[in-house]
C-alpha positions, -999 to +999 in steps of 0.1 A: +584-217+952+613-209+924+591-226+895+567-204+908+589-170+906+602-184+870+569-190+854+558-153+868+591-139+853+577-153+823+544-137+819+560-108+836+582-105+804+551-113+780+532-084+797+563-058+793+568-069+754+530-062+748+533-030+772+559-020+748+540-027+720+505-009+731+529+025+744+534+043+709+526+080+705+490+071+686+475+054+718+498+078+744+486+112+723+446+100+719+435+090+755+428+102+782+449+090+813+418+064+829+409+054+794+443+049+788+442+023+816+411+007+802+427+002+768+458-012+780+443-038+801+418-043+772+449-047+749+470-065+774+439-096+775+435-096+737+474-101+735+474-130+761+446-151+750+453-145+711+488-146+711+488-135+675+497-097+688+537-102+676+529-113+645+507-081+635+532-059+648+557-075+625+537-071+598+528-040+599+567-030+601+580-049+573+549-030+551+559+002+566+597-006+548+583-019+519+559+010+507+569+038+532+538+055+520+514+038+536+503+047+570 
């Protein structure tokens, strides 16, 4: 039963990061409250099964420093 609850904690923890990731001001300000839920979960699956979510978001923050001009 406790490896159980640990590996839950674990996706758990997965699922809050990407939360975090999906919950800026250009997805919270653009939908509607049920498509919000659809693109979450939408987001949420793409995230777990590619696993290449982090990465991206990295990315797209070092660019942001670099050239603060670009969108």
């Amino acid at each position: 039963m406790k490896k159980d609850v640990k590996q839950n904690a674990g996706i758990q923890l997965l699922l809050k990061r990407y939360k975090d990731i999906f919950r800026i001001p250009e997805n919270t300000d653009y939908y509607s409250k049920t498509d919000y839920k659809i693109a979450e979960k939408r987001f949420l699956r793409h995230a777990l099964l590619e696993g290449n979510v982090e990465i991206q978001q990295e990315l797209q923050e070092v660019n942001q420093h670099s050239n603060p001009m670009l969108p």
